[in-house]
N, C-alpha and C positions, 0 to 999 in steps of 0.2 A: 423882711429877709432873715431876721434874726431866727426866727421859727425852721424856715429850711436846715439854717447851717445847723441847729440843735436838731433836728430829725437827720441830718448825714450823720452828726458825730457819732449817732446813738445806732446806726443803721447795722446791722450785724446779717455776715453773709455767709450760713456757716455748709449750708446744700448747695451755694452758687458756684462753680469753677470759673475760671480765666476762660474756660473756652466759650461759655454762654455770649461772652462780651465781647471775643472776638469772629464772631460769626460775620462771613464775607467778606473779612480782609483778603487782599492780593496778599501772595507769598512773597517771601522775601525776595532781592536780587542780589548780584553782585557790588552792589552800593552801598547797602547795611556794611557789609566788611570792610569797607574803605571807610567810613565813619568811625565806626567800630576802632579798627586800629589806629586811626588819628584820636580819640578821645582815650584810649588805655596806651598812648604811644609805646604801639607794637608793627610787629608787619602783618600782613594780611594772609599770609601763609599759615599762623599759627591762630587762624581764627575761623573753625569749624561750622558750617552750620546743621545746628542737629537737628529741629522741626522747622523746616520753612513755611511751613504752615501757621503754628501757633506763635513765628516770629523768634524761636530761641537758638543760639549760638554757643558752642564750647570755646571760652577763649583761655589760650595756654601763655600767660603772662610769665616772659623773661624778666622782668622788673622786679617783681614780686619774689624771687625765688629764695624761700625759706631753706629749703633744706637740702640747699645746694644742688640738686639735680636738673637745676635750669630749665624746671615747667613747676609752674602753679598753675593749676585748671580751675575754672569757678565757670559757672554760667549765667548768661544776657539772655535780656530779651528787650526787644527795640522794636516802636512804634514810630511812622512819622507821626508829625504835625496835624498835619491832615485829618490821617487815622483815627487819631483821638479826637479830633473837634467836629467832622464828619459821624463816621460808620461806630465807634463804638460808643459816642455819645448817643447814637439811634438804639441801640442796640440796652444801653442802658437805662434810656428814657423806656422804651417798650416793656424792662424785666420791672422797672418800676412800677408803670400802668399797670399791668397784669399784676401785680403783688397787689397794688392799692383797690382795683376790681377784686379780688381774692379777699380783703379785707372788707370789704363793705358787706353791711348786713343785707339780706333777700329784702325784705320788709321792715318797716319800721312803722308800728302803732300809734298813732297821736291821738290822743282821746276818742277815740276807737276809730279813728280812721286808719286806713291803709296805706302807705305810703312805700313805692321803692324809689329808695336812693339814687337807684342808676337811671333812674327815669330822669331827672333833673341835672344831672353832673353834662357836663358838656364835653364827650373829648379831645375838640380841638383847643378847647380851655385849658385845658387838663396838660396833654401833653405839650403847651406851650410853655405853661407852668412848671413840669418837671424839666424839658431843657434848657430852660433859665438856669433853671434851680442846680443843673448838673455844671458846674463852674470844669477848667481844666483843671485844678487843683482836685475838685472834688474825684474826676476821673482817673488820677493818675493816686489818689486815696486809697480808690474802689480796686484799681488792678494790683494795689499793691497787697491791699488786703486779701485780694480773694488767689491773687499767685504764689505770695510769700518770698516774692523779688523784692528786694529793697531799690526804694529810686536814687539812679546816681547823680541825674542830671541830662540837662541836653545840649546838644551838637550840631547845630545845623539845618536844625529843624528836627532830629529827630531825638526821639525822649528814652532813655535807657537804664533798663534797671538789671540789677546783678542780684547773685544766690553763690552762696558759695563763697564769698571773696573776703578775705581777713582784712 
């Protein structure tokens, strides 16, 4: 296992977006903002949502207010449980397969035999082995790296990271 965690550490996504990984998620609901305001203890009035789609929220935090104007704004984005253990862990096992197929040589020469690689790989082997290998720690690495949300924590099942927030 040691081999896996030192290929995440080193894994660098600099072409990949947040959105490759969340391909198929359900859109937000009314639910995200009641979680939401219960973990930023606000109300749910002062809590926007700006892509329901890619799961992100404008939250205008009374708590926070530096500059006396009684709004600091920063932006969420919230996954459940689920989501992450489910559809984006598929979603990231897949971009991995395809990388690790993109990496393999056509041919390989063994004292002049011919050899391809992908003739031998097996890939229910394969993608068994990278969803092992995709831990929730590692997925919640990968979204933070490739969004540039920092993770705050989670709520109830669901997992929440912020941008913007001091």
């Amino acid at each position: 296992m040691k081999n896996w965690e030192k290929y995440f550490e080193s894994i660098m996504i600099p072409g990949i977006k947040i959105d490759d990984f969340i391909i198929d998620i359900d859109k937000v609901n009314k639910g995200y903002k009641n979680v939401l305001a219960g973990f930023y203890n606000t109300f749910e009035d002062y809590i926007d949502i700006e892509d329901d789609k890619k799961h992100i929220f404008k939250v205008n935090d009374l708590t926070g207010d530096i500059l006396n104007n009684n709004r600091v704004a920063f932006n969420v984005m919230v996954f459940e449980e689920n989501q992450l253990e489910e559809k984006i862990r598929d979603n990231i096992t897949l971009l991995s397969m395809q990388e690790f197929y993109s990496n393999l040589p056509n041919m390989i020469n063994i004292y002049g035999i011919d050899i391809k690689p992908i003739s031998f790989i097996n890939k229910d082997d394969l993608e068994y082995t990278f969803k092992n290998a995709i831990t929730k720690q590692e997925i919640i690495r990968i979204l933070s790296q490739s969004s540039g949300y920092k993770y705050e924590g989670e709520k109830d099942g669901f997992h929440i990271w912020s941008k913007g927030k001091n």
